[in-house]
VEXKELUM-645592 format. One record per residue (C-alpha): residue in three letters; z, y, x. Coordinates in nm, 2 decimals. Layout:
% residues N
<res: ALA, Z: Z, Y: Y, X: X>
...
This chain:
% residues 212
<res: UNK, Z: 4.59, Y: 19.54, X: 21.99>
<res: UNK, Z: 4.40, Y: 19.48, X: 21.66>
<res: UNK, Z: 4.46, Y: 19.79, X: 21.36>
<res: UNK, Z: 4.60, Y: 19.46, X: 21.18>
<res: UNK, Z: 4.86, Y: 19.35, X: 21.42>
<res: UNK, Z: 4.95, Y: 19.72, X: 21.46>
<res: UNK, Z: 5.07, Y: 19.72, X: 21.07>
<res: UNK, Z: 5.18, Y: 19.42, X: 21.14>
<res: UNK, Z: 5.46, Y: 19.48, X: 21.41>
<res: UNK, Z: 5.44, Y: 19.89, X: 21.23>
<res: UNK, Z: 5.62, Y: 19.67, X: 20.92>
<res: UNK, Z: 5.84, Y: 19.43, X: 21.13>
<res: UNK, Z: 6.04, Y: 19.75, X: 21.29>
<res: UNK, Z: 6.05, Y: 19.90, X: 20.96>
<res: UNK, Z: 6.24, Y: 19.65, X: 20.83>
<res: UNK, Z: 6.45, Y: 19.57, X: 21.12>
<res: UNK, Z: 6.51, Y: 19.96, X: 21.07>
<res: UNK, Z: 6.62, Y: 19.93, X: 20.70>
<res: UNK, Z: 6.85, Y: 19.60, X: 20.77>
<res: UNK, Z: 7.02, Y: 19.80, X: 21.07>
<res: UNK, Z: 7.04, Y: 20.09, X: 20.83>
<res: UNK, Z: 7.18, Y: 19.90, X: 20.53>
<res: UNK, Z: 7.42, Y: 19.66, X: 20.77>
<res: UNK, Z: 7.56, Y: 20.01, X: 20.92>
<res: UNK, Z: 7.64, Y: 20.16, X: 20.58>
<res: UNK, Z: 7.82, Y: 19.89, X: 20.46>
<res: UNK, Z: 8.05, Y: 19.82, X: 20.73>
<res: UNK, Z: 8.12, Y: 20.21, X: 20.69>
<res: UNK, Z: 8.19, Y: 20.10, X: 20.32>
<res: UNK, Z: 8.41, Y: 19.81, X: 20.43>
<res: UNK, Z: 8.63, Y: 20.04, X: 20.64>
<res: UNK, Z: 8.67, Y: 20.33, X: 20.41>
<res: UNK, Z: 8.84, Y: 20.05, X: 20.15>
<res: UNK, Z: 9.00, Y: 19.91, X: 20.42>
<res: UNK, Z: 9.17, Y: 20.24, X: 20.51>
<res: UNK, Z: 9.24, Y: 20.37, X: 20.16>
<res: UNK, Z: 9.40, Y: 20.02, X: 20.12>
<res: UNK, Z: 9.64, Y: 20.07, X: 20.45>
<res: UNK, Z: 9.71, Y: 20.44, X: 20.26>
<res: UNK, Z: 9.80, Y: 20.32, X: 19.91>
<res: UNK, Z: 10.04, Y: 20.03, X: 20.09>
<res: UNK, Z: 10.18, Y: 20.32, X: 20.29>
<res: UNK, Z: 10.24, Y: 20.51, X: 19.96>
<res: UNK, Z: 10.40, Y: 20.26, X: 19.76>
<res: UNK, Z: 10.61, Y: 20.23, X: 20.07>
<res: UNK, Z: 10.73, Y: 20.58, X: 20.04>
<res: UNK, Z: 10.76, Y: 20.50, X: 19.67>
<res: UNK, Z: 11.00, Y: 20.22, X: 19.64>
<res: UNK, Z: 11.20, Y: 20.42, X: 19.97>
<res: UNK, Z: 11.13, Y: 20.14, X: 20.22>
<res: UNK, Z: 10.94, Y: 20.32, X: 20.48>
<res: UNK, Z: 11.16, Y: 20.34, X: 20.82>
<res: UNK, Z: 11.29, Y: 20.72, X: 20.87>
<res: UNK, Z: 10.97, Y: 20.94, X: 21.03>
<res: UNK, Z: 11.06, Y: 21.23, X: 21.25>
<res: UNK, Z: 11.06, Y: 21.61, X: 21.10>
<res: UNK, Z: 10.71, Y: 21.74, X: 21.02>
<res: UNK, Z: 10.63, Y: 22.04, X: 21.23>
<res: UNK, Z: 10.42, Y: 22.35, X: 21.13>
<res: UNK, Z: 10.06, Y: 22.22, X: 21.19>
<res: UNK, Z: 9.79, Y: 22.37, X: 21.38>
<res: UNK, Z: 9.51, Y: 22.56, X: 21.26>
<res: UNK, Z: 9.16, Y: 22.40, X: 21.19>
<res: UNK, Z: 8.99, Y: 22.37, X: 21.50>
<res: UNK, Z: 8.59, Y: 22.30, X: 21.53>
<res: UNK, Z: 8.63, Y: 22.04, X: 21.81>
<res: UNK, Z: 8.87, Y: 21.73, X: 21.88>
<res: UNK, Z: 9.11, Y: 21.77, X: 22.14>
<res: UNK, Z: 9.24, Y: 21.50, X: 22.34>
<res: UNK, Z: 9.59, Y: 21.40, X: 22.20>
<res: UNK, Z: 9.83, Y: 21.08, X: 22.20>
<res: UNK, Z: 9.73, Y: 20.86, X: 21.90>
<res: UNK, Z: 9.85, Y: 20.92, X: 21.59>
<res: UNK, Z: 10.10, Y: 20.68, X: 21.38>
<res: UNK, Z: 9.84, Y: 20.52, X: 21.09>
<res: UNK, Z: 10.04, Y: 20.61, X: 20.81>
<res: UNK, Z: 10.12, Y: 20.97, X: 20.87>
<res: UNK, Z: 10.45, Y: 21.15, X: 20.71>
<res: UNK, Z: 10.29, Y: 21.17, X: 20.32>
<res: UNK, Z: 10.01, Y: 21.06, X: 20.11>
<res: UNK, Z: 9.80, Y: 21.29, X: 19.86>
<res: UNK, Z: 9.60, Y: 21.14, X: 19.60>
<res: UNK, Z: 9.38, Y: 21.24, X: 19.42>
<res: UNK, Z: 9.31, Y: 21.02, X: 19.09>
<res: UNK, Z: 8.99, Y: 21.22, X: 18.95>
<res: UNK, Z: 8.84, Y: 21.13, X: 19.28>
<res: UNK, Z: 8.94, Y: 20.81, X: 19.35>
<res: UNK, Z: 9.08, Y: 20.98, X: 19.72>
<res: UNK, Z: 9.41, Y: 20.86, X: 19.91>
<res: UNK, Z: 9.46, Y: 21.03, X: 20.20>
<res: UNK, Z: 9.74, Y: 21.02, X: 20.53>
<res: UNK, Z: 9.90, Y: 21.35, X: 20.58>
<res: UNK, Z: 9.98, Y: 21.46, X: 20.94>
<res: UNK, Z: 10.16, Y: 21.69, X: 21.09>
<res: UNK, Z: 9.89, Y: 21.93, X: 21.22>
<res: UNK, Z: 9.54, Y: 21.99, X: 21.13>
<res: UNK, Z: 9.38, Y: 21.92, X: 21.52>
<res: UNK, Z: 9.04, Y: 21.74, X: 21.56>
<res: UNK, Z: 9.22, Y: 21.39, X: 21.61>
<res: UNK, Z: 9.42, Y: 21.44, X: 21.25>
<res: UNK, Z: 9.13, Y: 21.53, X: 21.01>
<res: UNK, Z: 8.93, Y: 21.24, X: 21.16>
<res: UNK, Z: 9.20, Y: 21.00, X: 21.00>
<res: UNK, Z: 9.33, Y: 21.21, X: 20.70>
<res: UNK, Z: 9.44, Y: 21.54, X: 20.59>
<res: UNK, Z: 9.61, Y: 21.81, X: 20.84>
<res: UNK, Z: 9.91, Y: 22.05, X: 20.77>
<res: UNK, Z: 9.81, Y: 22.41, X: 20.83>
<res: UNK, Z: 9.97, Y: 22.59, X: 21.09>
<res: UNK, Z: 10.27, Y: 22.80, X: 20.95>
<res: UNK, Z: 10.25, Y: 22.68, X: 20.65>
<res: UNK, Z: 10.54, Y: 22.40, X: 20.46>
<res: UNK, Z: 10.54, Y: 22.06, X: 20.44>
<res: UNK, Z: 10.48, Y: 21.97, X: 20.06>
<res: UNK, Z: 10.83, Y: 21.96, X: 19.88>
<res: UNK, Z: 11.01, Y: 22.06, X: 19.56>
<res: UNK, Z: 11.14, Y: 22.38, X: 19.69>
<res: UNK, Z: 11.08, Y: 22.70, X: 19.51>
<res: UNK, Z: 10.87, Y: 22.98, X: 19.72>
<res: UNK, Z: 10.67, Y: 22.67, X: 19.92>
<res: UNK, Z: 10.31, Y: 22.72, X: 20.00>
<res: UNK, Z: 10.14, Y: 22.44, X: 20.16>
<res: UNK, Z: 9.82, Y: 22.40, X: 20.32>
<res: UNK, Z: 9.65, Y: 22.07, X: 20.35>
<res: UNK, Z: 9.30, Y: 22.08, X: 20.55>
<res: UNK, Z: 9.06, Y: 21.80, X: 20.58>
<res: UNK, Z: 8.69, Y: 21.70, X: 20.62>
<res: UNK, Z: 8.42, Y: 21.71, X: 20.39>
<res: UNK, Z: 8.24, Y: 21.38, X: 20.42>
<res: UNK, Z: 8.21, Y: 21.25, X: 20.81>
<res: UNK, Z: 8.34, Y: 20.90, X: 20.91>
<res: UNK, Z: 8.58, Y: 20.88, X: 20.60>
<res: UNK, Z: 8.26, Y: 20.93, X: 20.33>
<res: UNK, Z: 8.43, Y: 20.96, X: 19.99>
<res: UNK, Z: 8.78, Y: 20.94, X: 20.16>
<res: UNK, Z: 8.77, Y: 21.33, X: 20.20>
<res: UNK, Z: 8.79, Y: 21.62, X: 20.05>
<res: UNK, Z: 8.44, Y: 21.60, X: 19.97>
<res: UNK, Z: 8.43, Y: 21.64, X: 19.61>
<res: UNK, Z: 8.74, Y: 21.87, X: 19.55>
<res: UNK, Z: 8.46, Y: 22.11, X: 19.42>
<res: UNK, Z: 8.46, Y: 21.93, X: 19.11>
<res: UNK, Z: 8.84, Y: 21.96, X: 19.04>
<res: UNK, Z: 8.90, Y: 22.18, X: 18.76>
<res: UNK, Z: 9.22, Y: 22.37, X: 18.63>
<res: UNK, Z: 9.46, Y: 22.12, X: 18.50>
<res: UNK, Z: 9.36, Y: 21.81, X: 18.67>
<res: UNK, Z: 9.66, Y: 21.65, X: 18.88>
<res: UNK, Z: 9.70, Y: 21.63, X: 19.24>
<res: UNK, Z: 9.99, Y: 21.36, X: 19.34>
<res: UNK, Z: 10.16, Y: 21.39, X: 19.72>
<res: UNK, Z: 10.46, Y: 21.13, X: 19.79>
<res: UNK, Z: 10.69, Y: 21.13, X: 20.08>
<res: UNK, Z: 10.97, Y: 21.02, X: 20.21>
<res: UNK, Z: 11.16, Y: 21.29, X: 20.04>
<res: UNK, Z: 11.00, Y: 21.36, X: 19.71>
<res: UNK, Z: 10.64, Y: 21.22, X: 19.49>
<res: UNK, Z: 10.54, Y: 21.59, X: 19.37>
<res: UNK, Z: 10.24, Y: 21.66, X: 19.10>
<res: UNK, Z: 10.07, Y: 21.96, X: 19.12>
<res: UNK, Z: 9.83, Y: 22.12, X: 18.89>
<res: UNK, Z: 9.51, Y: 22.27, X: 18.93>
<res: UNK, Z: 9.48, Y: 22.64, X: 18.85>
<res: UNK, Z: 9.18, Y: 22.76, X: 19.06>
<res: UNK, Z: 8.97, Y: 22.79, X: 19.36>
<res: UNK, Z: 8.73, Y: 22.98, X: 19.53>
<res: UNK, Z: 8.56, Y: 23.08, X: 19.85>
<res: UNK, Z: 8.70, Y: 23.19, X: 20.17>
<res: UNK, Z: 8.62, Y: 23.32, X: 20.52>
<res: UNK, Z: 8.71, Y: 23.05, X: 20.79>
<res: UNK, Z: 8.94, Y: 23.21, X: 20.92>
<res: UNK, Z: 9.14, Y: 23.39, X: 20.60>
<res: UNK, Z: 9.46, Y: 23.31, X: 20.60>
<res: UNK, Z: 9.58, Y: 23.59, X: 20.32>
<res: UNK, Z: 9.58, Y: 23.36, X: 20.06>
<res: UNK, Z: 9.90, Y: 23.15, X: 20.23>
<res: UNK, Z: 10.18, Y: 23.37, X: 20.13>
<res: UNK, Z: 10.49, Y: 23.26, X: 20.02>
<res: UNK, Z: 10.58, Y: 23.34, X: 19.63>
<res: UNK, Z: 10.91, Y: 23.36, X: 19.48>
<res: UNK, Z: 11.00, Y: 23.10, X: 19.25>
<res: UNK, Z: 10.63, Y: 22.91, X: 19.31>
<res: UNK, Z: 10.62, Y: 22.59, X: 19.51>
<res: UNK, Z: 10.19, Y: 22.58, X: 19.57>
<res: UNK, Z: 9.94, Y: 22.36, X: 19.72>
<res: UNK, Z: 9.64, Y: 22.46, X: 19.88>
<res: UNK, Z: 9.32, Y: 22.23, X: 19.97>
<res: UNK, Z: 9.11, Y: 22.32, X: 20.28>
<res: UNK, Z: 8.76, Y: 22.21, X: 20.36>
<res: UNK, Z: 8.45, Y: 22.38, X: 20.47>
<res: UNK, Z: 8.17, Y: 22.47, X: 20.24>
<res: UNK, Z: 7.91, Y: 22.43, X: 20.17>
<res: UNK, Z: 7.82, Y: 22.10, X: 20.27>
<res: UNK, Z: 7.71, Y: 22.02, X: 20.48>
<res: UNK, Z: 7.62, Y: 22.40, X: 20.61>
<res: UNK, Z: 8.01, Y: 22.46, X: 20.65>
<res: UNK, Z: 7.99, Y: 22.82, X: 20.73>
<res: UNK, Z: 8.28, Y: 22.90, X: 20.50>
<res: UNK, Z: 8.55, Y: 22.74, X: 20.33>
<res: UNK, Z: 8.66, Y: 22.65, X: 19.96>
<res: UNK, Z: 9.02, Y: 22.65, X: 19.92>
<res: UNK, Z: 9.13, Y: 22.48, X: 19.55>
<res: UNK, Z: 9.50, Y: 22.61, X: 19.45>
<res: UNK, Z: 9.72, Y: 22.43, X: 19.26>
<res: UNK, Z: 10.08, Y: 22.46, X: 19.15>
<res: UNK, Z: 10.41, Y: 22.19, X: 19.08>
<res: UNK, Z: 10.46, Y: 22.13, X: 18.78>
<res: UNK, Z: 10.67, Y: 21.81, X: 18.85>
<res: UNK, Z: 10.87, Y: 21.63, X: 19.11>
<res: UNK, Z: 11.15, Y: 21.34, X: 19.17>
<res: UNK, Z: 11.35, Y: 21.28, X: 19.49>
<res: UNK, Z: 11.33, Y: 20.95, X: 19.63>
């Protein structure tokens, strides 16, 4: 084979390369809108108090580093947080196992659902990029004190505040107390990216809520 037809067929699989490359990333793209579409239709569900009555949720599970086998979860989830600074809407499930933070955002194990009630502390993990891209908690790094986090229920759409963050162990779970006469939110994801050998949690407090 001539050095000529070597460049040749050397630029043909380049540019097979590129168009697989470019054709992959955009049906990622398609997806991610597609979810975070199904999500904001589940919201304004919650919203206008149509969605059909979901079962309790449970005290979640811990973070875990692999995804265990499980039976599939509902699409929707039993909440929605959003996230306006960072354009994310994301499914809230009842645990934070492999299988949940693949589609959303996981509750923490002992730690409350997110509700109006004074002396709550809640715990919402999730991914830093992976199969949802920009639908994570990728960017909650650049949250600052007073910007808004919004979750909605089938209870209550609750606005929380921003007051700080800071990094964690993996496994430190001091920070998850319950305090008298403050209802909290906590965001969980591994840092730094994509090394992920600790975690950043970003704390915010209510500072609003109405009951649907």
């Amino acid at each position: 084979m001539s050095a000529r037809t070597q460049t040749k067929l050397a630029i043909f699989l380049g540019l097979i390369l590129i168009l697989g490359s470019a054709g992959f990333l955009l049906f990622q793209s398609l997806k991610t809108r597609e979810r975070k579409a199904a999500v904001e239709a589940f919201e304004k569900e919650l919203e206008e108090g149509l969605a059909q009555e979901a079962p309790s949720p449970q005290e979640g599970e811990g973070p875990q580093e692999e995804e265990e086998a499980q039976e599939p979860l509902p699409p929707s989830g039993l909440g929605v947080v959003r996230i306006d600074k960072l354009g994310v809407v994301l499914p809230i499930y009842g645990d934070a196992s492999g299988d949940s933070l693949a589609q959303g955002a996981g509750l923490v194990q002992g730690t409350d659902f997110p509700g109006p009630y004074p002396g709550t502390t809640s715990v919402l993990a999730a991914h830093r990029g992976g199969r949802q891209e920009t639908q994570s908690f990728m960017h909650i790094d650049r949250l600052e004190p007073g910007d808004l986090i919004q979750v909605t229920s089938q209870e209550a759409s609750l606005t929380y505040e921003v007051v700080g963050q800071q990094v964690i162990e993996p496994r430190d779970w001091s920070h998850f107390d319950r305090q008298e006469g403050k209802t909290r939110l906590f965001l969980l994801t591994c840092h730094p990216y994509p090394k992920n050998n600790k975690r950043l949690l970003l704390e915010a407090q209510l500072i609003d809520s109405q009951a649907h």
